[in-house]
C-alpha positions in Angstrom: -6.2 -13.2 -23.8 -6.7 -11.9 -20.1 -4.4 -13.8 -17.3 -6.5 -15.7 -15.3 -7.4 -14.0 -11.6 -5.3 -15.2 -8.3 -8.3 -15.9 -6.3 -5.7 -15.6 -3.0 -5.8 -11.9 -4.4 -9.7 -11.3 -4.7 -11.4 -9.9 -1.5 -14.6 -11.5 0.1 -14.8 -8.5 2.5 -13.5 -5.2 2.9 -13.8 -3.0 5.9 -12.3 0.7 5.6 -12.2 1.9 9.2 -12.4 6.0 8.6 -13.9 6.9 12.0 -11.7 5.1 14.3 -8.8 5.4 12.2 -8.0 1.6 12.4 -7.2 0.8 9.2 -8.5 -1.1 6.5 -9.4 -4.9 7.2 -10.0 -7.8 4.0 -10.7 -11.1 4.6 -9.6 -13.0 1.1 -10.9 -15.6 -0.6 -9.0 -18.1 0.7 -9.6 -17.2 4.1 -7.2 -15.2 5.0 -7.4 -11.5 7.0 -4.9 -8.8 6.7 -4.9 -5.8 8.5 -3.9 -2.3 7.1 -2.5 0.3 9.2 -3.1 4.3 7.1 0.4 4.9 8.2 1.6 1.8 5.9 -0.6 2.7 3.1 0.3 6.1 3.0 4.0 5.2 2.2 3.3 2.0 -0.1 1.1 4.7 -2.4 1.1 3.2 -6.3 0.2 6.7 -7.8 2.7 7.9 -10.1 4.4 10.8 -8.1 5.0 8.3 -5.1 7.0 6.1 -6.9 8.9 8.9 -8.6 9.7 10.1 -5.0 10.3 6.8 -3.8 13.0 6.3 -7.1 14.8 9.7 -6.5 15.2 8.2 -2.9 16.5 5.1 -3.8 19.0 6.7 -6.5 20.3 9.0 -3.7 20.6 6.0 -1.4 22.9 4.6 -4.0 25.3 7.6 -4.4 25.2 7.5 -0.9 23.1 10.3 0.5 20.8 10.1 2.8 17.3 12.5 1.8 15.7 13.9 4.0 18.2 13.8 6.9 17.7 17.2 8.4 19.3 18.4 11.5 15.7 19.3 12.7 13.2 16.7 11.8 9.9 18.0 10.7 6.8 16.9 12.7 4.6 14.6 10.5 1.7 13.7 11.7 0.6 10.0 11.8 -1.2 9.3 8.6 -5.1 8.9 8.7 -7.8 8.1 5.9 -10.3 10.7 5.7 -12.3 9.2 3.0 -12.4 6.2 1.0 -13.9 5.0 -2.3 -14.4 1.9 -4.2 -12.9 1.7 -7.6 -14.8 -0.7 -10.1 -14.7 -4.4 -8.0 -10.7 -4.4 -8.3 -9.5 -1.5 -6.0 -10.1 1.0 -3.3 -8.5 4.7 -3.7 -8.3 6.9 0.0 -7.9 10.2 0.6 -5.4 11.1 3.5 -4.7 13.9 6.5 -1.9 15.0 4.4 -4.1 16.1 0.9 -2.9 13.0 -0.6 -5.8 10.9 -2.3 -4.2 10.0 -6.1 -3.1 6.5 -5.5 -5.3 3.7 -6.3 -4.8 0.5 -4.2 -5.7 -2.3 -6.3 -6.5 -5.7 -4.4 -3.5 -7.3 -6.0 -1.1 -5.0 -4.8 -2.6 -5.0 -1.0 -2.0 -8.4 -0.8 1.3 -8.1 -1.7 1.8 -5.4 0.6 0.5 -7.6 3.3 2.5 -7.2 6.3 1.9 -10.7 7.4 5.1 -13.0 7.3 3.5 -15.8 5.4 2.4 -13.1 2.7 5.8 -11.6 2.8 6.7 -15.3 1.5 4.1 -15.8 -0.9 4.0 -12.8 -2.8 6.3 -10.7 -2.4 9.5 -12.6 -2.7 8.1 -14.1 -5.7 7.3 -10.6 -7.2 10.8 -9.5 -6.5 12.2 -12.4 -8.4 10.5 -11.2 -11.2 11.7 -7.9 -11.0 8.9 -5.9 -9.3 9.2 -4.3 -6.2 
């Protein structure tokens, strides 16, 4: 039997800002609007070799090293969308500057990854009691 949808978590609009670079803008179903900067998307990717990357980092952490620490920091340049699809009615997936585009962003996890305090207490503290970061 499917789990029933959080409507908090289904869009009502979604606006991918590619030209300007702005970011990507929902509006949800229960009124509220989140804004999404590329930069933050970029390094919240879901796709599988993200989080691997994001797990050696965090095993390193724990032993105490710090990755990625070079005496010369590389230039990065500031993450930007360079195109963006819609996946079914449950996700979008962007291409970025970098030759990144594998990670799917479902609408679930953006609002998770909402960087709005009151999201930060909705959803994501109760996802990491559950043991899901």
């Amino acid at each position: 039997m499917p789990l029933p949808i959080d409507q908090r978590r289904k869009p009502t609009t979604v606006n991918i800002h590619v030209r300007t670079g702005s970011g990507v803008d929902i509006t949800w179903a229960d009124g509220h609007e989140s804004h999404f900067e590329f930069p933050l998307l970029r390094d919240n990717c879901p796709c599988a070799t993200c989080n691997d990357e994001r797990g050696k980092k965090e095993v390193a952490i724990s032993f105490g090293n710090t990755p990625g620490s070079a005496v010369l920091p590389m230039y990065k340049p500031r993450a930007r969308a360079q195109s963006a699809t819609q996946v079914g009615n449950y996700a979008i997936q962007l291409s970025f500057n970098d030759g990144h585009s594998t990670g799917i962003y479902s609408y679930d996890f953006l609002r998770t990854i909402c960087p709005c305090e009151a999201c930060a207490k909705e959803f994501r503290s109760a996802t990491e009691k559950d043991g899901v970061t």
